[in-house]
C-alpha positions in Angstrom: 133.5 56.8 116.7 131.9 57.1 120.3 128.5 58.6 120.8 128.4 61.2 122.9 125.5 60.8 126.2 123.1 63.9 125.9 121.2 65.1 129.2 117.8 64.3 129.5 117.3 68.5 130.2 119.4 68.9 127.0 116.5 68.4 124.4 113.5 70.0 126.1 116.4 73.0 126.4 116.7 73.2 122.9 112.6 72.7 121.8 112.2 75.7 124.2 115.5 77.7 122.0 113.2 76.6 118.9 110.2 77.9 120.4 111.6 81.3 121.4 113.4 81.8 118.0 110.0 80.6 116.2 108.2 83.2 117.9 111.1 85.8 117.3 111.1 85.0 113.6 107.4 85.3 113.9 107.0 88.6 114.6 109.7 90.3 112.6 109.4 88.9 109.2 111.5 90.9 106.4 109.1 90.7 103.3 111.4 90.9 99.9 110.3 94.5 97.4 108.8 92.8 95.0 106.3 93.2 93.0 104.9 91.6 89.6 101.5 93.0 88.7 98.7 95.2 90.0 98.8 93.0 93.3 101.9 94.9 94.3 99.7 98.5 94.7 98.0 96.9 97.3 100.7 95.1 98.9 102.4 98.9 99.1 99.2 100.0 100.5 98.9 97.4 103.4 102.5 99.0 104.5 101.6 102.2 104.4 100.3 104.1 107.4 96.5 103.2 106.5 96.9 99.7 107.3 100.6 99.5 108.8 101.9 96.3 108.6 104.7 97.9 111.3 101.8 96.7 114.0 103.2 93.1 113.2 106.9 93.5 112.4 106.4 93.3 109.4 107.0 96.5 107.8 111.1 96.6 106.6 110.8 95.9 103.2 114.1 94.8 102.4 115.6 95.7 98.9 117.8 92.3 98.7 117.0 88.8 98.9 120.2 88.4 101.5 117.8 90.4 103.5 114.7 89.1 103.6 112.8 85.7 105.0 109.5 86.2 103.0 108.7 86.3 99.6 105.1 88.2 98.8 104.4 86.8 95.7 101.9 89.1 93.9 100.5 89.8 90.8 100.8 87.8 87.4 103.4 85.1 86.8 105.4 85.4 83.1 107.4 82.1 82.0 109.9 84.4 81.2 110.2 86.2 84.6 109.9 82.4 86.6 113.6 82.0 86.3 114.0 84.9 87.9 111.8 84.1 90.8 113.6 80.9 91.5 116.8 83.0 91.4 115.5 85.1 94.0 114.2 82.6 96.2 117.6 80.6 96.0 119.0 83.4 97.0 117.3 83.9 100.5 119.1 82.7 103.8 116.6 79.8 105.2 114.3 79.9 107.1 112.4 81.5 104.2 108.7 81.6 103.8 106.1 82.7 100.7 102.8 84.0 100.2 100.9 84.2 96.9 98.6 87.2 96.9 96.4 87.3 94.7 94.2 85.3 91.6 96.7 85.4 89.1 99.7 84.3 91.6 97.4 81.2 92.9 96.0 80.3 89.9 97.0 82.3 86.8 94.0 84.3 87.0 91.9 85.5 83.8 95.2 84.8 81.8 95.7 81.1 82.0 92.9 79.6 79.7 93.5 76.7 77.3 96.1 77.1 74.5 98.1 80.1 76.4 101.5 79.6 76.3 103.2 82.3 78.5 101.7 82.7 82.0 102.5 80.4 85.0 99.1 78.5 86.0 100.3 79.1 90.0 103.3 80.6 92.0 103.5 76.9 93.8 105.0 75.2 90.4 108.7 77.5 90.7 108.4 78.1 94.3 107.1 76.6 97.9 104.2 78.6 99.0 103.0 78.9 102.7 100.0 80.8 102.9 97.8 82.2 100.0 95.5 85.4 99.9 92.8 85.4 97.5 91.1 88.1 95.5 91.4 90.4 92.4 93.4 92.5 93.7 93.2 91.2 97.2 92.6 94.1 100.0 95.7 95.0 102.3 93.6 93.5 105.2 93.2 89.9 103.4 97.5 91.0 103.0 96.9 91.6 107.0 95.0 88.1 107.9 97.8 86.1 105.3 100.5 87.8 107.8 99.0 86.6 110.4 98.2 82.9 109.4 102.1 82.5 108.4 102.8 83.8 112.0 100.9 81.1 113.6 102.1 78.3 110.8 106.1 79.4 112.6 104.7 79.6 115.9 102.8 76.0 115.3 99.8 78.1 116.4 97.8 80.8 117.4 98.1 79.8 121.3 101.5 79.3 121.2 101.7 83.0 119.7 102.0 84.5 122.5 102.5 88.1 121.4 99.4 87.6 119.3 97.2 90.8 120.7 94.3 89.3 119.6 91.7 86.3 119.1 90.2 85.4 115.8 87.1 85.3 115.8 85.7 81.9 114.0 82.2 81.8 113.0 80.7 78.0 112.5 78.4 77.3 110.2 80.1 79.1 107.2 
């Protein structure tokens, strides 16, 4: 079988297409309704008008995992519900991303102590996870800033971002 010759033009062509569909993917993420503990109040809160996760094309919360690229991950893990997580997460079209929100969904929380035998220690055991958001529950802005951080790990960065409205501030020394 021959090789075909590409065009030296032909593969900075197509790392620009990647760019401009990274960037597109970026800023209209589809986050997945769903919802596993008290985490989930506050993940409906951030897309509600208060806090409007809209601002960052983020705010269709899809019904179906056909429909969505991101997985919010929030609240309490059961052993008995983590086949259904992985089932759901199977079930999204790639490119697909996750966030754990939240103390119990990083960690286990309070309920993952020696000798307990029903709570996942950690959302990142059944699932990939990109970006995590700590707290107990976390606040809709720390919802807000995870958003954010998961745009720039697509766009490879928050200069490359260029629909990014904003600088973060970063304070050295902390």
């Amino acid at each position: 079988m021959a090789q075909k010759e590409i065009a030296p033009g032909a593969r900075v062509q197509l790392a620009v297409v990647e760019e401009v569909l990274n960037l597109c993917r970026a800023n209209s993420l589809w986050p997945m309704t769903f919802g596993l503990a008290c985490c989930a109040i506050e993940m409906m809160a951030a897309g509600a008008s208060r806090f409007d996760l809209d601002r960052f094309g983020a705010g269709v919360f899809r019904p179906s995992p056909r429909q969505s690229d991101l997985m919010i991950v929030a609240g309490t893990i059961s052993k008995k519900m983590a086949p259904t997580i992985v089932t759901l997460w199977e079930q999204m079209p790639a490119p697909k991303w996750c966030i754990a929100m939240g103390n119990c969904a990083i960690s286990g929380g309070p309920f993952e102590y020696d000798g307990q035998y029903a709570i996942v220690p950690g959302a990142e055991l059944i699932v990939p996870v990109d970006v995590y958001v700590p707290g107990c529950p976390p606040r809709p802005e720390g919802l807000i800033q995870g958003f954010l951080a998961l745009e720039d790990l697509i766009t490879k960065g928050e200069k490359r971002n260029v629909l990014r409205r904003f600088k973060r501030k970063i304070v050295k020394g902390r």
